[in-house]
N, C-alpha and C positions, 0 to 999 in steps of 0.2 A: 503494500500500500504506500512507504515511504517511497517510492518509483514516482508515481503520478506524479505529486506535487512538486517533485524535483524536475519531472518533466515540462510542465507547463511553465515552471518558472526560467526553463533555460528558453523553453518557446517564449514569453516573455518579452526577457532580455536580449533576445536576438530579432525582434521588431524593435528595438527600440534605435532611434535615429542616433547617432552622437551629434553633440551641439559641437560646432565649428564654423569658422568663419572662412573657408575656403570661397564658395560662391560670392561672398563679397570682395574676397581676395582678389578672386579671378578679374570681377568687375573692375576694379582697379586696375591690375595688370594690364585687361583688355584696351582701358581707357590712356593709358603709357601709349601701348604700342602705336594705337591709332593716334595720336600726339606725334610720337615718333615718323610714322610712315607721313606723315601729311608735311613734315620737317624734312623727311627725305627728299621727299615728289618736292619740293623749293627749291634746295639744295642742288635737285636734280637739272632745275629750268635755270638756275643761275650758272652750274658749272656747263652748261650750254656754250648761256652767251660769253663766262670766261675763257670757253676754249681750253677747260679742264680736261682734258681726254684721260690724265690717270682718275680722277674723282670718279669719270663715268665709270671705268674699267674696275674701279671696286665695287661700285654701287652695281652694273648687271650682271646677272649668272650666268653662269656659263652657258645655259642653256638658252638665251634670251632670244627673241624675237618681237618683231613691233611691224604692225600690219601697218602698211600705209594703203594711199588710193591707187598707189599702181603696183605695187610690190610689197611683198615680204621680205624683211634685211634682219639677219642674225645679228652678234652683238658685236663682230667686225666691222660689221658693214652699216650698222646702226653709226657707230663710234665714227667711222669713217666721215659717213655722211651728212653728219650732225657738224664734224668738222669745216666739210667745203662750204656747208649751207653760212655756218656763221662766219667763217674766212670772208666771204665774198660780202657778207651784210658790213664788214668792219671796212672791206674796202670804198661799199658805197656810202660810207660814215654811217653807216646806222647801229646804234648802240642801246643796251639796256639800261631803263634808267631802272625801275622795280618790277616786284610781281607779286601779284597776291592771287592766293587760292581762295576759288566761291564755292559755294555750293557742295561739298566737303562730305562726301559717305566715308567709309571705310569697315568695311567688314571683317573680321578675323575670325579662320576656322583653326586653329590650331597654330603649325609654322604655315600656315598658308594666309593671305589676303587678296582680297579687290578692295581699290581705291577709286575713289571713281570722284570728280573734280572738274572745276573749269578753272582757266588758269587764267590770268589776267595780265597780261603785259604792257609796260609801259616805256616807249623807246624814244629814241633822237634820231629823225632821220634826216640826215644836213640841220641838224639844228631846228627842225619843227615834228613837234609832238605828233607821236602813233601808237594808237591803243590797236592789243588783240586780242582775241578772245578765242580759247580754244578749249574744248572738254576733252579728257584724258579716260580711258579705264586703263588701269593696270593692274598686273598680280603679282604679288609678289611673295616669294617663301624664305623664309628664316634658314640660315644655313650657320648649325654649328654656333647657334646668339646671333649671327648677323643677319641682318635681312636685305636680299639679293632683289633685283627687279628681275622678273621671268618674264613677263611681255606687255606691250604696250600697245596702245591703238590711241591716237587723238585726232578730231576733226576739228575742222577751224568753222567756229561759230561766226564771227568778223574780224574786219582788218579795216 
């Protein structure tokens, strides 16, 4: 008879939840990351118009690709031609003055994300103001703590 009772009390204690604060945790963490990634995606349109080609060469994976309207360019050829695009902007003097990110998702599934954003730029071109407007998805995955860009697609909203 001393069975049952021991029984029911281990059934019991084995529904019983333990209190912890990991899901609030998590929520936090969560809220970093997306801070972080939307810190990148800037970083990322500034080392653009720097003409950073090592900054980019950390920031995408090695796996990367970024759909454009005529083609698909891996992360060579992204790099590559992200370079001639702004070479040739510096030649016609056109320059970045800022940029700010609108409309700002970011989703995290783990070490994975979609970022999804318009980007807003603010340029000198011979010395007269030019705003653009462009909306971004990307995905990106955590590699090892860091988080790498996997792919990109952006349309241009105006210029």
């Amino acid at each position: 008879m001393k069975k049952i009772p021991v029984f029911f009390l281990l059934c019991f204690i084995s529904c019983i939840q333990p209190v912890n604060n990991k899901p609030e945790a998590a929520a936090v963490d969560t809220a970093q990351i997306k801070l972080h990634l939307l810190g990148l995606e800037k970083k990322w349109i500034e080392a653009e118009f720097a003409l950073d080609t090592v900054f980019l060469h950390t920031l995408l994976d090695s796996s990367f690709y970024s759909v454009n309207t005529d083609h698909i360019s891996n992360k060579q050829e992204e790099i590559s031609g992200i370079y001639k695009n702004m070479a040739a902007l510096r030649q016609d003097s056109i320059f970045l003055d800022s940029v700010t990110t609108e409309d700002a998702i970011v989703n995290v599934y783990g070490n994975t994300a979609v970022a999804i954003f318009t980007a807003h730029t603010y340029k000198k071109d011979k010395g007269r103001p030019v705003e653009k407007r462009m909306r971004f998805y990307d995905v990106w995955v955590n590699r090892n703590g860091n988080w790498k860009a996997a792919a990109s697609q952006g349309t241009v909203l105006s210029q």
